[in-house]
N, C-alpha and C positions, 0 to 999 in steps of 0.2 A: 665426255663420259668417264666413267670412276669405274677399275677393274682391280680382282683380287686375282691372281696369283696362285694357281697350288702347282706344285714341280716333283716330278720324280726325282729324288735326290740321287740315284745309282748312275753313275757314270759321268761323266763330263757334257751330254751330247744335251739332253734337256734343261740343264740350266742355263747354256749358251743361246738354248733356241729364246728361253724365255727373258734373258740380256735382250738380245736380238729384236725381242717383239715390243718390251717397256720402248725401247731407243724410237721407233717405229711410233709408236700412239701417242709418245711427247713431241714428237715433231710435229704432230697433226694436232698435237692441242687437247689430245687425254694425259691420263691421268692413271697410273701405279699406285692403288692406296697400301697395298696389303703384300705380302707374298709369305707363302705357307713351303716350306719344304718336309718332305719327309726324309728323316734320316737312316741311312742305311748301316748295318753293322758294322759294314767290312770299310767303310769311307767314312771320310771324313770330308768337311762342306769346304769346296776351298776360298779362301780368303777376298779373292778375288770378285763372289759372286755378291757378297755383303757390299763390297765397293762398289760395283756398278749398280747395282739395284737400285739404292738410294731412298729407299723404304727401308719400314723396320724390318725384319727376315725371321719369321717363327719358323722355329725347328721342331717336329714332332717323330715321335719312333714309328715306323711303317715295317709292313714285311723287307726280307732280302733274301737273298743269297746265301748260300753255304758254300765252298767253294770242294773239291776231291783235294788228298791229300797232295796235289801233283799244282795245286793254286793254280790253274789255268781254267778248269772246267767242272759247270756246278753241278751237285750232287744233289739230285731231283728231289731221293727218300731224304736226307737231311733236313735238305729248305723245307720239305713239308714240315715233318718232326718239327724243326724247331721255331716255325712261324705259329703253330699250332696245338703249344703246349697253354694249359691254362693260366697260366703269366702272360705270355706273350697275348692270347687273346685279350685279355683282362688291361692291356697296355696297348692295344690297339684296337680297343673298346672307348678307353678316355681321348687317343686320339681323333678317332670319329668325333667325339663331342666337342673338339678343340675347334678343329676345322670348322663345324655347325655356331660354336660360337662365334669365332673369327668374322665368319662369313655375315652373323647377325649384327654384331658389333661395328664391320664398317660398313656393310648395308652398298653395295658397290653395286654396279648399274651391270656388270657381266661379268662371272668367273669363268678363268680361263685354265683348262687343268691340262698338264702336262702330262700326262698316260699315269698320274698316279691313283692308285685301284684304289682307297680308302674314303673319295669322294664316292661313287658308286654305292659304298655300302653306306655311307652318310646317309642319300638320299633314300635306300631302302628304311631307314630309321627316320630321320626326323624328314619334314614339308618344308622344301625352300623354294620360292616364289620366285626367281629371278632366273635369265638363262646361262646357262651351262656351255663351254664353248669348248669340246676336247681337240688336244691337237697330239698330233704321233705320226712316225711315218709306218706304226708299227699298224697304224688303221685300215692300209690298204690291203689289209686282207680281205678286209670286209665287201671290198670291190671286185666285181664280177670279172673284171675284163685284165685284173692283175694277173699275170703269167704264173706267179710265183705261190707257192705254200697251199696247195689244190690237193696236199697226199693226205692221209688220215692216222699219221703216226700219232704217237702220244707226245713227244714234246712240241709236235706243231698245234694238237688239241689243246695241251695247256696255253701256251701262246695264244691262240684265240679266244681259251675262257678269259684272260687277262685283259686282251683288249675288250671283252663283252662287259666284264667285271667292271672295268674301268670308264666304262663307256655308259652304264648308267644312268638316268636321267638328263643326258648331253641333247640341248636343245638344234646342235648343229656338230659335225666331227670336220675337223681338218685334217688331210691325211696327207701328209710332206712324202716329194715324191722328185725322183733325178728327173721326170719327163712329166709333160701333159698330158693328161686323160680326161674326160668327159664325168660330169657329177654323177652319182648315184641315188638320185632323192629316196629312194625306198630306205636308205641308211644313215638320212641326213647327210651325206656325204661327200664335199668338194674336194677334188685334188687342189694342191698345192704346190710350190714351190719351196724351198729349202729356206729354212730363218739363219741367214749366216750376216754377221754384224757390221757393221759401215767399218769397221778397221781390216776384215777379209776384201769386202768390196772395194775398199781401196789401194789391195795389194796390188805390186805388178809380176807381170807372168816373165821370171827369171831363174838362170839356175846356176846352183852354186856348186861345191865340187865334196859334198855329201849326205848321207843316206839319213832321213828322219826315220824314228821310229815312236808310234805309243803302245805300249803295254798298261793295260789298265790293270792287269795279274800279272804280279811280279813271279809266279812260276816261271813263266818265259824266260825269265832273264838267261836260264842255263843255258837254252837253246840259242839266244842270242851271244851267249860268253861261248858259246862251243864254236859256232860259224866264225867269230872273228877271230879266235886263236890261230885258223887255218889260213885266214885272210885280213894280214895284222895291217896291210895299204888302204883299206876301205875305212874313210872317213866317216865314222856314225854319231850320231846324237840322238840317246833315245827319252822321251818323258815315261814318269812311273810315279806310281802313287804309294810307295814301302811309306813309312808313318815315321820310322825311325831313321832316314835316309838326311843324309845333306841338302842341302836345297841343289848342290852342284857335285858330282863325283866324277872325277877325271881318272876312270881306270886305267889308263896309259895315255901315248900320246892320240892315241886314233877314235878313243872310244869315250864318249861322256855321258852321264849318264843324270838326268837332270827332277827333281818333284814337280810334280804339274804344276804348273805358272801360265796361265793364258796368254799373255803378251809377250813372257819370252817366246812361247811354242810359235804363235803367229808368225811371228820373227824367223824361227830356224823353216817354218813351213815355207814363206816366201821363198827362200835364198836353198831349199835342197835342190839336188837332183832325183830324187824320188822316195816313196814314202808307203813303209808299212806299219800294220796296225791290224785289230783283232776284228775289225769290220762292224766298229761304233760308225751312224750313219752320219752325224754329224761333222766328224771330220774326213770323212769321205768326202762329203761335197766341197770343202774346201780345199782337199787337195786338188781334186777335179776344176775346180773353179781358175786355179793357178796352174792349172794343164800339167799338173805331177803325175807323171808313171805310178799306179799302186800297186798295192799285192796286199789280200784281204786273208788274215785267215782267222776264221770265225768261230769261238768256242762254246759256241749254243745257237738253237735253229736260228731265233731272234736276227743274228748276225750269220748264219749260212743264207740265208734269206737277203740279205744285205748284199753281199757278197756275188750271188747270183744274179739278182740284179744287177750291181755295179759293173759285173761284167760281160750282161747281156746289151749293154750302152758300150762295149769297149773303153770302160773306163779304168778297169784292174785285171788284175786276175787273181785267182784264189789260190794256196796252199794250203798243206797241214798242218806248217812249223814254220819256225823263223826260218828259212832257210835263205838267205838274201840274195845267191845266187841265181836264182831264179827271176827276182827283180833284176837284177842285172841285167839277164837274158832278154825281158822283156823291152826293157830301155832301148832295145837297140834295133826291137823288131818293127817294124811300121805299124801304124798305130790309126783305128777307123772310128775313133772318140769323136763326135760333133762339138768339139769343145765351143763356137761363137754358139752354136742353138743355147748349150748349157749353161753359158755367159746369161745369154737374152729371157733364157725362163727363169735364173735366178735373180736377174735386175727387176722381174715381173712381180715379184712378191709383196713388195708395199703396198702399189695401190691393190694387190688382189685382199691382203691380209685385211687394209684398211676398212675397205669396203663388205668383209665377210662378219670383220667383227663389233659393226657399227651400226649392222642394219636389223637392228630390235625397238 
């Protein structure tokens, strides 16, 4: 079978799921004709995702983010404002028609769209004949029996327009999840297991003698330069996406500070002793998978949702700030993570994926 590709382009966590999935359907004898990214204001596409694809990689402008002047956490009125000015619609107007053409042009047997919302209003506009295959873990809200995002705040309502938006026309939803749940057919909807790529799967579970970190908003960084001035013995390495940064910045001897590179992070992920991050769900499960201590702390519901999660499985715990001491603390507490069950539902994911996304 012949699959196109559309990926949310904001953050690191769905382009790796969609790495992850191409790797998955050539082993089995499909076929990646296409891949469609949307691109984000505040990112940039890393280098990385081109190389492993191995297809061509059409980049189009999609909604994003605005960030507060504090770059850690988005600014709701902003993102609307400036998603929604008649420019921006008028330029993600022609990307609606990109995608539509793309999709007529390779004429692929399934598309597979990575929680990006502009398929959605595709299909409110033009008639596409083939099925639609969403994947998110952001889907499981949709699910009755999820614990989590049940309140009726306003940034949890927009969250759920997003997944509705996005969700669109989708002949089936995958909804990536730390554990096993029972489908929901009223929503299309099977759980999943987490799309983490044969170079995580064949890490081994060891630990080296310091502290990973990613920051995908480099606001952090302050809080991170403040905690280590106090505590100048803790070995840390953190990824960040500044634009203008080195690829390598060695702020002293204890601290480095690195641009996202997927094969080095793998690298420093295998070999830490434990690891924080803003509670993107995708590197969550790979530190989980490698039995790393975390510490989540989340700068919008999307990832407070993550975050509670993760640590309703005893896999992390949550903060407010980089505060690393805290990680520390937990390192040393006993620990009630089912780390072989989360081994055995993450090795489950091929033939579940293979078999969900083949049966049309």
């Amino acid at each position: 079978m012949r699959f196109l590709f559309i990926v949310q382009g904001e953050g690191r966590g769905h382009l790796t799921q969609a790495i992850s999935l191409a790797e998955m359907l050539s082993r089995h004898g499909h076929e990646v004709a296409d891949v469609l990214v949307g691109k984000s204001r505040s990112r940039e596409l890393p280098v990385f995702f081109g190389e492993r694809m191995r297809v061509p990689v059409h980049v189009y402008e999609a909604p994003s983010f605005v960030f507060k002047k504090d770059k850690k956490h988005i600014d709701k009125v902003k993102t609307f404002i400036y998603n929604t000015t008649p420019v921006k619609l008028r330029k993600f107007g022609k990307s609606v028609e990109m995608i539509y053409q793309r999709i007529k042009a390779v004429n692929p047997d399934v598309v597979v769209n990575f929680y990006e919302i502009l398929p959605g209003f595709m299909h409110l506009r033009f008639k596409v004949d083939m099925p639609f295959v969403n994947i998110g873990h952001q889907y499981l809200l949709k699910h009755p029996d999820y614990p989590f995002g049940k309140e009726d705040t306003q940034n949890l309502v927009i969250l759920k327009l997003h997944a509705f938006l996005s969700g669109i026309g989708a002949a089936k939803i995958l909804a990536l999840s730390f554990y096993p749940m029972k489908p929901f057919p009223r929503e299309k909807l099977v759980v999943t297991p987490p799309l983490l790529r044969r170079e995580v799967l064949d890490m081994q579970v060891v630990e080296g003698d310091y502290i990973l970190g990613y920051m995908l908003n480099q606001g952090y960084f302050g809080e991170v330069q403040k905690w280590h001035d106090s505590h100048p013995d803790v070995r840390l390495h953190f990824f960040w996406d500044k634009k203008d940064a080195p690829e390598e910045l060695a702020v002293d001897d204890t601290l480095t500070l690195h641009r996202i590179n997927d094969e080095k992070f793998l690298h420093y992920m295998e070999k830490c002793r434990g690891y924080i991050t803003t509670a993107g769900f995708e590197s969550v499960c790979e530190a989980l998978f490698v039995n790393k201590r975390v510490m989540l702390i989340p700068a919008h519901i999307e990832q407070e949702i993550n975050a509670a999660d993760a640590a309703s499985i005893g896999g992390g715990i949550v903060g407010d700030s980089f505060d690393l001491s805290l990680l520390l603390k937990f390192m040393q507490e006993k620990r009630r993570f089912a780390h072989d069950d989360f081994r055995k539902w993450v090795f489950s994911a091929e033939e579940i994926f293979i078999r969900e996304l083949t049966a049309f």
